[in-house]
DRENDO-1510 file (C-alpha; in Angstrom, 1 decimal, always signed):
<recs>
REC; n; res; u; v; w
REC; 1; UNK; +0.0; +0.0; +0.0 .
REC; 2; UNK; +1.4; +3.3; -0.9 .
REC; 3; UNK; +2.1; +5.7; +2.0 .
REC; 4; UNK; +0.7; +8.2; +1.7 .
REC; 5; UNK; +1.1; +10.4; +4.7 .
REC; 6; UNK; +3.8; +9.9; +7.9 .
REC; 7; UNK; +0.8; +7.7; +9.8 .
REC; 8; UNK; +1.2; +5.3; +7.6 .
REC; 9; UNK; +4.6; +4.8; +8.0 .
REC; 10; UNK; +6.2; +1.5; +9.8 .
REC; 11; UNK; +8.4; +1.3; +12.7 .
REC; 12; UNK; +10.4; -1.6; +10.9 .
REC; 13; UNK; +13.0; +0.0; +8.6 .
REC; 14; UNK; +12.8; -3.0; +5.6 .
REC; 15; UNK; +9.0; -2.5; +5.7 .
REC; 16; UNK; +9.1; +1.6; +4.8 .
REC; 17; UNK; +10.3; +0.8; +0.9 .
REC; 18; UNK; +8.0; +3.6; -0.9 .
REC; 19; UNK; +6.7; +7.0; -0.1 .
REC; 20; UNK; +3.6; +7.8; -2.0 .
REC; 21; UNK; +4.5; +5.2; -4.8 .
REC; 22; UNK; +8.5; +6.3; -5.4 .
REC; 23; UNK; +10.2; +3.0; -4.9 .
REC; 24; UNK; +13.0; +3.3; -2.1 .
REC; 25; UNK; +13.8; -0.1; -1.6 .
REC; 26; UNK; +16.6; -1.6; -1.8 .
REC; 27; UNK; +18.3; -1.4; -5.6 .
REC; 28; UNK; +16.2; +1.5; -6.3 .
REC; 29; UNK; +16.4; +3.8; -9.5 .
REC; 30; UNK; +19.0; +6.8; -8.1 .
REC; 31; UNK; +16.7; +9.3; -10.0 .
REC; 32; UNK; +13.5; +8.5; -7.0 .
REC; 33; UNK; +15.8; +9.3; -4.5 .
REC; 34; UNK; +15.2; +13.3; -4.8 .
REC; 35; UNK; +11.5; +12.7; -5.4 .
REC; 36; UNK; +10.9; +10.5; -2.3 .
REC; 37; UNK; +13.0; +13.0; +0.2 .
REC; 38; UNK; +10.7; +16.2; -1.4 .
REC; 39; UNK; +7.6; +13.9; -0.8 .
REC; 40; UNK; +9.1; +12.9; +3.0 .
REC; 41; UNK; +9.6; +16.7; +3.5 .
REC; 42; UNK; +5.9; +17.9; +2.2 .
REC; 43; UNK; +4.3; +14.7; +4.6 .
REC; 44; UNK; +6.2; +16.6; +7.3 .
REC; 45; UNK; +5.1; +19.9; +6.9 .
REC; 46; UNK; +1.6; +18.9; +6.7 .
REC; 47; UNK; +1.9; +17.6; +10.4 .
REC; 48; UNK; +3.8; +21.3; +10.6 .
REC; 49; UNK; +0.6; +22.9; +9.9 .
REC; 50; UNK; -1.6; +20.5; +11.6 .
REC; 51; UNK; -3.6; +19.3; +8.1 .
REC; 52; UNK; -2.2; +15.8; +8.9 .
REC; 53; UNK; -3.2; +14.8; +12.3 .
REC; 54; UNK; -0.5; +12.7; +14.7 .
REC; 55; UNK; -2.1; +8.8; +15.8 .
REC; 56; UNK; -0.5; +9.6; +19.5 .
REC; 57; UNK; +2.3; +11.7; +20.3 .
REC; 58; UNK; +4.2; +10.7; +23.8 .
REC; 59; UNK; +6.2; +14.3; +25.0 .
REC; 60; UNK; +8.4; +13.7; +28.4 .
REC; 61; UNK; +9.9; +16.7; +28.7 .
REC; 62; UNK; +7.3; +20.2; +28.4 .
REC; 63; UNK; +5.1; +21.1; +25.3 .
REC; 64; UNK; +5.6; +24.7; +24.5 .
REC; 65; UNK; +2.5; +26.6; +22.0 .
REC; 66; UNK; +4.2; +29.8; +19.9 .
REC; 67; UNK; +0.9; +30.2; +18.8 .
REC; 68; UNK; -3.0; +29.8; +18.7 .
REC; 69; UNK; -3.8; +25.9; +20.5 .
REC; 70; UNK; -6.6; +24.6; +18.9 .
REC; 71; UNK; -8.8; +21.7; +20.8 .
REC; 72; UNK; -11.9; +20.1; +21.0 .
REC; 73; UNK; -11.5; +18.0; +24.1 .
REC; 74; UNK; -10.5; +19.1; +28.0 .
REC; 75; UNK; -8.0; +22.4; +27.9 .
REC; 76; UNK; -7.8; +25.8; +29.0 .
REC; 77; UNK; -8.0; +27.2; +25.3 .
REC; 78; UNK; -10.5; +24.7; +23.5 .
REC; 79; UNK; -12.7; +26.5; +20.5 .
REC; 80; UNK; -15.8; +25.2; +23.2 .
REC; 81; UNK; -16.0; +24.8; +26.5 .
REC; 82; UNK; -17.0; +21.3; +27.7 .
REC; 83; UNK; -16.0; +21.3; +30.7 .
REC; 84; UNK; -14.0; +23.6; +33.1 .
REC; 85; UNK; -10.8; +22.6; +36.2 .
REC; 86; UNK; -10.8; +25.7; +38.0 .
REC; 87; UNK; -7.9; +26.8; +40.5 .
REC; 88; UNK; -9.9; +25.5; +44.0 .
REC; 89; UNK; -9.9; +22.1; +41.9 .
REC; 90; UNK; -13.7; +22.6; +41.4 .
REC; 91; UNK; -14.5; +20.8; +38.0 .
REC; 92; UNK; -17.8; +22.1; +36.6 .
REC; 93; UNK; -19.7; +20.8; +33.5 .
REC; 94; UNK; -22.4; +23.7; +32.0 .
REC; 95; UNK; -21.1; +26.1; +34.8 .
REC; 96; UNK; -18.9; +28.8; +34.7 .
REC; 97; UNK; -18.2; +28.6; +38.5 .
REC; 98; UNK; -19.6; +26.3; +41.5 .
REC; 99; UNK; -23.5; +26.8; +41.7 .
REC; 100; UNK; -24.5; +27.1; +45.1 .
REC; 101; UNK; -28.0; +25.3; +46.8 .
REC; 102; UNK; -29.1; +28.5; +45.5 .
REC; 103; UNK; -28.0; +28.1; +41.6 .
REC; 104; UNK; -30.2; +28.9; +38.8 .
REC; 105; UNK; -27.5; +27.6; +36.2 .
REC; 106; UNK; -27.9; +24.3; +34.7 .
REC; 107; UNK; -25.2; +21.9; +35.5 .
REC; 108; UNK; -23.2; +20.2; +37.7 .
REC; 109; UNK; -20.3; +20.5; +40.1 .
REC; 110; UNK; -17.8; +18.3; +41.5 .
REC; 111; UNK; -16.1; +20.6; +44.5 .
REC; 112; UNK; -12.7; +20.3; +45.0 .
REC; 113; UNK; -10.4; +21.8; +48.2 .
REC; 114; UNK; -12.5; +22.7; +51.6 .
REC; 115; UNK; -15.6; +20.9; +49.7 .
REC; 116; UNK; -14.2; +18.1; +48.1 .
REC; 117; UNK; -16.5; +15.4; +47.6 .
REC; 118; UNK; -19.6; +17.8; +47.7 .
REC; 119; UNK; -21.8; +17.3; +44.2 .
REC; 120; UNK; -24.2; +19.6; +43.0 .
REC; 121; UNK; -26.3; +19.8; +39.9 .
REC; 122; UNK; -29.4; +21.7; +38.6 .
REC; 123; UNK; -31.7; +21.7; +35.7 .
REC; 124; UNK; -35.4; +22.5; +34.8 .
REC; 125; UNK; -36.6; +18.9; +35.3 .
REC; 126; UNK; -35.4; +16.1; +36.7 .
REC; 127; UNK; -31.7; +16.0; +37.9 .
REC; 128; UNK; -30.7; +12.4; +38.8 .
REC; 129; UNK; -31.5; +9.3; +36.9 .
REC; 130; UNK; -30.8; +5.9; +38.6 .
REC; 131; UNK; -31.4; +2.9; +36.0 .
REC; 132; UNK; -30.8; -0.8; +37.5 .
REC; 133; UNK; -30.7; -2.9; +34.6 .
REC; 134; UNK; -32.8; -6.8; +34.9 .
REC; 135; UNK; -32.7; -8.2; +38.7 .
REC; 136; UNK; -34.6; -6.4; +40.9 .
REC; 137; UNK; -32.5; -4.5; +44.1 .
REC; 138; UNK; -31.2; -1.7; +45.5 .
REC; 139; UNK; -31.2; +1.3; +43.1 .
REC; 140; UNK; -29.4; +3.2; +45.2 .
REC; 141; UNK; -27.0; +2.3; +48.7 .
REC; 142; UNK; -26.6; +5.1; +51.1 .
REC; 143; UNK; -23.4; +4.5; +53.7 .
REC; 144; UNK; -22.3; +6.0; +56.7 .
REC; 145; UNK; -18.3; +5.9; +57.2 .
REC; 146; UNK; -18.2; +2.6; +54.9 .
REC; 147; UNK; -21.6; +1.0; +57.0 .
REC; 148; UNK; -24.7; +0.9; +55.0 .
REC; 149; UNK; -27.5; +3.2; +57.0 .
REC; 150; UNK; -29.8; +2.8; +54.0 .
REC; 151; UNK; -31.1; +2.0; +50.4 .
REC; 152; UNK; -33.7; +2.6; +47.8 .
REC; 153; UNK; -34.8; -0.1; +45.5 .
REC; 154; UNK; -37.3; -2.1; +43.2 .
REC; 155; UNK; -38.5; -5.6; +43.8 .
REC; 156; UNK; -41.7; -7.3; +42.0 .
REC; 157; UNK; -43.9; -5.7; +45.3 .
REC; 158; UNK; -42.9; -2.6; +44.5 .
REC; 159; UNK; -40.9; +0.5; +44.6 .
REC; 160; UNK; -38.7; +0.5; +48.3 .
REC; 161; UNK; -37.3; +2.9; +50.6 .
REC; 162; UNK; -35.1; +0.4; +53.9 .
REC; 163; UNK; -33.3; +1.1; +56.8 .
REC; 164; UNK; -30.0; -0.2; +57.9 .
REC; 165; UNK; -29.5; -3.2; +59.7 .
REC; 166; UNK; -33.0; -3.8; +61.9 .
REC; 167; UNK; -34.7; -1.1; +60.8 .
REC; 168; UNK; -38.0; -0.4; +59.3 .
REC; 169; UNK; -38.9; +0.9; +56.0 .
REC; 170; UNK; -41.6; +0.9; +53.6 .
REC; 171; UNK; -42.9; -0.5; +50.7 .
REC; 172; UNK; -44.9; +1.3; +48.2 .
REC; 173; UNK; -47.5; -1.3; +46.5 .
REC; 174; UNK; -50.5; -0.8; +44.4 .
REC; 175; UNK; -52.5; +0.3; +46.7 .
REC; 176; UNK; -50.8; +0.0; +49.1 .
REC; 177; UNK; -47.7; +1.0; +51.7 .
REC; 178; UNK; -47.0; -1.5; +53.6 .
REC; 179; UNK; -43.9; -2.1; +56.0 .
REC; 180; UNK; -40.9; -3.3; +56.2 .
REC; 181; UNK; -37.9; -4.3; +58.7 .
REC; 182; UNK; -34.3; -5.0; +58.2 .
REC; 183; UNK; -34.5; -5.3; +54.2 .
REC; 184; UNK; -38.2; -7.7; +53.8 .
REC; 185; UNK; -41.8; -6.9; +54.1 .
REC; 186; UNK; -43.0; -7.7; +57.4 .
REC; 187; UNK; -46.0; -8.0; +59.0 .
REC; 188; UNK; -47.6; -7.3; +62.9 .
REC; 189; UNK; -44.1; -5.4; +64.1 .
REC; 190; UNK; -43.6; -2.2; +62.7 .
REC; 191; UNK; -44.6; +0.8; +65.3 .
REC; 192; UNK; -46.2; +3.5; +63.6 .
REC; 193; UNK; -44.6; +6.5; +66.0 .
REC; 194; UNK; -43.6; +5.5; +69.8 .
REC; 195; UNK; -44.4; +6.9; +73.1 .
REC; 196; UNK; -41.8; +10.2; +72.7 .
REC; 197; UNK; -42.4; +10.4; +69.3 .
REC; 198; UNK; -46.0; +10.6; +68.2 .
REC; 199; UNK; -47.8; +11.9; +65.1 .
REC; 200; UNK; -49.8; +14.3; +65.8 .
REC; 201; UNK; -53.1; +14.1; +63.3 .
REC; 202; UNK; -54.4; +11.3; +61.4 .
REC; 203; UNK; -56.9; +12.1; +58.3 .
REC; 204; UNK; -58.8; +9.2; +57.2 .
REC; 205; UNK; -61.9; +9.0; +54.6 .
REC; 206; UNK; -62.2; +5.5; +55.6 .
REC; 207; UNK; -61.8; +3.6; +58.6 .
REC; 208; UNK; -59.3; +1.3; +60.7 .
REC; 209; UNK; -58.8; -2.3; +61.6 .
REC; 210; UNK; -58.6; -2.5; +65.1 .
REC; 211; UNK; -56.7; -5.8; +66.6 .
REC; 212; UNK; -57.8; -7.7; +63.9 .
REC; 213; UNK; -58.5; -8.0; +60.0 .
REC; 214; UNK; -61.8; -9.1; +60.3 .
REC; 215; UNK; -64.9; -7.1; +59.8 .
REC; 216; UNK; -65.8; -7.3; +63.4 .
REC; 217; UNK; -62.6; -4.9; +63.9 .
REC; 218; UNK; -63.5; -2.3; +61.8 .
REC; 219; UNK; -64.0; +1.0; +62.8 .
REC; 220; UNK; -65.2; +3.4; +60.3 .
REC; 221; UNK; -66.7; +6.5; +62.0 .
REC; 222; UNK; -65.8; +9.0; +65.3 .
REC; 223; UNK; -67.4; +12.0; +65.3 .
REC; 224; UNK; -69.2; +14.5; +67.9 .
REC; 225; UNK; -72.0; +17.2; +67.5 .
REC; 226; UNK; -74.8; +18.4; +68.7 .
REC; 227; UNK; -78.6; +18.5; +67.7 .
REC; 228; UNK; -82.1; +19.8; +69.0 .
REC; 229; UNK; -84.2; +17.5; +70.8 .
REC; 230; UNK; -88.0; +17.6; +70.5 .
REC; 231; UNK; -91.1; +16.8; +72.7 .
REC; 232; UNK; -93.7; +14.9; +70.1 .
REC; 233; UNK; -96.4; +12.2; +71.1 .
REC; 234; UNK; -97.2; +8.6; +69.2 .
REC; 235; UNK; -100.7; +9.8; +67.6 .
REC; 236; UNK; -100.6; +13.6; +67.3 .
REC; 237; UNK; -97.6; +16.1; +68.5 .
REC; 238; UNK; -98.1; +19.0; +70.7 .
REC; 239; UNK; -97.9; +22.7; +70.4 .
REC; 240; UNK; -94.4; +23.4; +72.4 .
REC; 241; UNK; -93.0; +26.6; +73.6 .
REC; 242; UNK; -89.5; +25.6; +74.8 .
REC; 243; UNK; -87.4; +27.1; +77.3 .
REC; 244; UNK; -84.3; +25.0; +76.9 .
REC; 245; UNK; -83.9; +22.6; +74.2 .
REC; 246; UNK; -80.0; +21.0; +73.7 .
REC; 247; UNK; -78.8; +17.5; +72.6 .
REC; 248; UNK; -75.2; +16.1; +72.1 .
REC; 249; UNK; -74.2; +13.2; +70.9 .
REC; 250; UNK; -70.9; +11.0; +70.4 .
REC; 251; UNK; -70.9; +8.2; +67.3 .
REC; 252; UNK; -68.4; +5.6; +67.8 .
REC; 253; UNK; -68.7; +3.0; +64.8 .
REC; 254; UNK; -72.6; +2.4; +65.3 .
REC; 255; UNK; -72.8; +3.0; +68.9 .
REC; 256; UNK; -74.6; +6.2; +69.6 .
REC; 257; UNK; -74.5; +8.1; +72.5 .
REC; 258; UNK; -76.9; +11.4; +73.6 .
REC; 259; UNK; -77.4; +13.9; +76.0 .
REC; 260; UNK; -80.3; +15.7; +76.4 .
REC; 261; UNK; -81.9; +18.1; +78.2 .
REC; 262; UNK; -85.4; +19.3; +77.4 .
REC; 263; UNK; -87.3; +21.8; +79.3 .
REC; 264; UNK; -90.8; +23.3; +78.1 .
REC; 265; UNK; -92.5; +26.4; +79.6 .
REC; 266; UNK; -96.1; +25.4; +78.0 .
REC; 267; UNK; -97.4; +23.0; +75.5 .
REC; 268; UNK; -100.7; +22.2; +74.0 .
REC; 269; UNK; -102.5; +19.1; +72.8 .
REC; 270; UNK; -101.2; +16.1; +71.0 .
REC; 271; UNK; -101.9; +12.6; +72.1 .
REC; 272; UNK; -100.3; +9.2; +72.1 .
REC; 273; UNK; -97.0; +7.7; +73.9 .
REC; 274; UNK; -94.4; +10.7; +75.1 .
REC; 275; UNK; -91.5; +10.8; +72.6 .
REC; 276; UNK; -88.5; +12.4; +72.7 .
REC; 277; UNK; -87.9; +13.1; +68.6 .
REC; 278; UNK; -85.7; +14.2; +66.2 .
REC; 279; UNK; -82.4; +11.9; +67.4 .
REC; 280; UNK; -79.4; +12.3; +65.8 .
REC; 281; UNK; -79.6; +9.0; +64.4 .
REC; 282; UNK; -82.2; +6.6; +63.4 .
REC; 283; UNK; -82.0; +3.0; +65.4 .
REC; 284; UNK; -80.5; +0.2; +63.5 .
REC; 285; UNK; -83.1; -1.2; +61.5 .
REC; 286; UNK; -82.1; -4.9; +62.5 .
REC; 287; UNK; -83.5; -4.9; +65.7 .
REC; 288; UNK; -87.0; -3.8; +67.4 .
REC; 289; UNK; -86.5; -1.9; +70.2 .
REC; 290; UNK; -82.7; -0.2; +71.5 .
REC; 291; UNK; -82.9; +0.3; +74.9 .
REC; 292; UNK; -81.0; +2.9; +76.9 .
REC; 293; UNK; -78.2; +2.1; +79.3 .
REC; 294; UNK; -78.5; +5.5; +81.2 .
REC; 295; UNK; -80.4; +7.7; +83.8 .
REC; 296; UNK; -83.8; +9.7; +83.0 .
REC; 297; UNK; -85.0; +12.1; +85.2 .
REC; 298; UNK; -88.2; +14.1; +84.8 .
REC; 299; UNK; -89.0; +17.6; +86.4 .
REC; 300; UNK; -92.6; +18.1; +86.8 .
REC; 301; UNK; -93.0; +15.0; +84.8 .
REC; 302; UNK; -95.3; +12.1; +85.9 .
REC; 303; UNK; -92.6; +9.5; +86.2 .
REC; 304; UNK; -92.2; +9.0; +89.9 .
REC; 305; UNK; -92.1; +5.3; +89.4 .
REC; 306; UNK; -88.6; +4.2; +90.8 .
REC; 307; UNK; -87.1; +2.6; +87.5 .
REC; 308; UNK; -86.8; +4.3; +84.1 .
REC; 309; UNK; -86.0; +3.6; +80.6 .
REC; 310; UNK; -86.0; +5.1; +76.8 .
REC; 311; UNK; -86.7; +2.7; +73.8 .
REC; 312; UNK; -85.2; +4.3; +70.3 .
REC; 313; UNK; -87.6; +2.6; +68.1 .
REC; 314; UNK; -86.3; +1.9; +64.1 .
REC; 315; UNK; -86.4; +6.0; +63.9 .
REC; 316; UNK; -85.0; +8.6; +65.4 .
REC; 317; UNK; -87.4; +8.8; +68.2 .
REC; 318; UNK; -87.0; +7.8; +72.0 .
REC; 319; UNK; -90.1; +6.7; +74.2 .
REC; 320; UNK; -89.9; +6.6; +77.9 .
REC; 321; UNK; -91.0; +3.5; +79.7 .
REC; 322; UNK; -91.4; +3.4; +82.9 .
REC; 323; UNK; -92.2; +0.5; +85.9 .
REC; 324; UNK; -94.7; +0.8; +88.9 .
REC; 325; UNK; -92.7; -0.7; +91.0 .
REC; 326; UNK; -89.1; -2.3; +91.6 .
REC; 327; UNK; -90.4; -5.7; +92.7 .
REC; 328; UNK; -89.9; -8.4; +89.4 .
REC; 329; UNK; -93.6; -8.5; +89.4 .
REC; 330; UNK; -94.0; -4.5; +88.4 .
REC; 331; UNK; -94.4; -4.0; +85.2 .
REC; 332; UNK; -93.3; -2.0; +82.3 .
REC; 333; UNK; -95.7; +1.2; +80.6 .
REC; 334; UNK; -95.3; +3.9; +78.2 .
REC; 335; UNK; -95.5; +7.4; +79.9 .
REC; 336; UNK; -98.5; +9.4; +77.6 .
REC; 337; UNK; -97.9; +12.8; +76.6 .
REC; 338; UNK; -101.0; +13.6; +79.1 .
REC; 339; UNK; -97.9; +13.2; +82.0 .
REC; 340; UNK; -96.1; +16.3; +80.7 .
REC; 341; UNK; -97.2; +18.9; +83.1 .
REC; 342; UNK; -99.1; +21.4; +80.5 .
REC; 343; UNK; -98.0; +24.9; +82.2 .
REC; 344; UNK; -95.4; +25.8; +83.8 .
REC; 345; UNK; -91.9; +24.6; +83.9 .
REC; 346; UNK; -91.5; +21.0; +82.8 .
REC; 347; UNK; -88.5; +19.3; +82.0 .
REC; 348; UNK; -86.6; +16.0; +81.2 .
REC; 349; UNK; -82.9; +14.9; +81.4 .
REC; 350; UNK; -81.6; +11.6; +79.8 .
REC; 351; UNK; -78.4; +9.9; +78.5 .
REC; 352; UNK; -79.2; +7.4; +76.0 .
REC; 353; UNK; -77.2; +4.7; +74.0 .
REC; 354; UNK; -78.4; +3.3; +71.1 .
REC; 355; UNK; -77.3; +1.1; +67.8 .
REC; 356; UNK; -77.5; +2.7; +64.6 .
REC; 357; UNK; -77.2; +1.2; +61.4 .
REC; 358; UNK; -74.0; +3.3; +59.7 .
</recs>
């Protein structure tokens, strides 16, 4: 092959026998000589004025530049700046100088000196892309003087975030986050918070499993508020004029709880079994009667009989039920609206519990 240019020249003296075609080996014509050394002399020049490019060049001593140095890769004096070495030993890629946690620049530095080590980088839109390639595993491995204190990964569950060594984490599955300790999903062991260390609000907008997964454990309402009790009768209601009229109540899952105090200064006719309406809650419609587990007491009412109850019928409505007597033979009967005293001050106080159905 001809050579055409000083790359293509050998290191082996017997294999260098042309230059560009003029035959210099050995027994050659006397009149190529001339020719070959003017061809030798023009491939040198050309790598004088850098139209023929050098395959390596080794230098041990210093490399001095008379004039312009010309470069596309890493140098102080490249015809584009690719990246920049600057005196602190900062190295900076897009950046003129080290961006700050306040930068607006896009880039990235790698400190050097005082903050050696320290890596920042900026952009409008994502900044850091972590890509582990097949098995699933850590994406990333955070240590702490050469211990691992944590890791972020991907297994077929889901997306991870672990601990170190007898920790707890979390895993973030669809739908679900469930936990993790020392590196595996786990199950009744991870604390949520601990006694010196508690969240402080939870918002729900369903409920909670409470020692159990079954759906006798399930909690789905708490909530407090208050409402207006009314004095109505079985057949027709009354004409009321109240004086004090409040209710409150507390819901726990479908256990209801109220507080009433009713007090009338007159009312006129009606007729049927004294009711207490307008409940916060209607009784669960699964069972007849809900009878209350707290005191009633009447003022000015006609229920001196020494035992007292309220029924919430399938309503919001509350009857009161009184016995004659305490002996196991007294028995049980409705008090009429006739036994609210008509003028005057008349009043009742009750706490009731009842069963709704929600």
């Amino acid at each position: 092959m001809a050579k055409t240019n000083i790359t293509q020249y050998s290191s082996t003296p017997s294999s260098n026998t042309d230059i560009n075609n003029i035959n210099i080996d050995e027994n050659c014509p006397a009149s190529g000589l001339n020719n070959a050394i003017r061809e030798l002399m023009a491939h040198l020049k050309n790598v004088d004025t850098g139209s023929q490019a050098l395959t390596a060049l080794s230098v041990t001593g210093n490399v001095s530049v008379g004039g312009t140095f010309t470069s596309t890769g890493i140098d102080d004096n490249a015809s584009s700046t690719a990246m920049t070495l600057d005196s602190s030993g900062n190295v900076l890629v897009g950046v003129s100088s080290v961006q700050t946690q306040g930068g607006t620049t896009a880039g990235t530095s790698l400190y050097g000196g005082n903050n050696a080590g320290l890596i920042t980088a900026g952009r409008n839109g994502d900044v850091l892309r972590l890509n582990r390639h097949s098995t699933d595993g850590d994406i990333a491995v955070f240590r702490k003087d050469g211990t691992t204190v944590g890791s972020i990964g991907y297994e077929s569950s889901g997306f991870h975030i672990n601990g170190e060594a007898n920790h707890s984490g979390l895993s973030f599955q669809a739908p679900n986050v469930t936990p993790r300790y020392n590196g595996s999903l786990t199950d009744d062991f991870v604390h949520l918070g601990s006694t010196s260390n508690r969240f402080k609000n939870l918002y729900l907008s369903g409920g909670v499993y409470v020692g159990g997964t079954g759906s006798a454990n399930y909690l789905d309402d708490y909530e407090e508020g208050t409402f207006t009790p009314t004095l109505q009768a079985s057949v027709t209601n009354p004409t009321v004029t109240y004086g004090t009229q409040t209710g409150a109540y507390t819901k726990v899952g479908r256990l209801v709880r109220v507080d009433i105090y009713l007090i009338t200064s007159s009312y006129t006719g009606g007729s049927g079994n004294l009711i207490i309406g307008d409940l916060p809650f209607a009784s669960a419609s699964s069972v007849t009667f809900a009878y209350s587990t707290g005191p009633i007491v009447g003022y000015k009412v006609n229920t001196q009989a020494e035992a007292v109850l309220a029924i919430v019928q399938a309503s919001n409505q509350a009857k009161i039920l009184t016995r004659s007597d305490t002996s196991t033979s007294g028995t049980w009967n409705f008090r009429a609206i006739g036994d609210w005293t008509s003028s005057g001050t008349t009043g009742i106080q009750a706490s009731i519990s009842y069963v709704t159905d929600s």
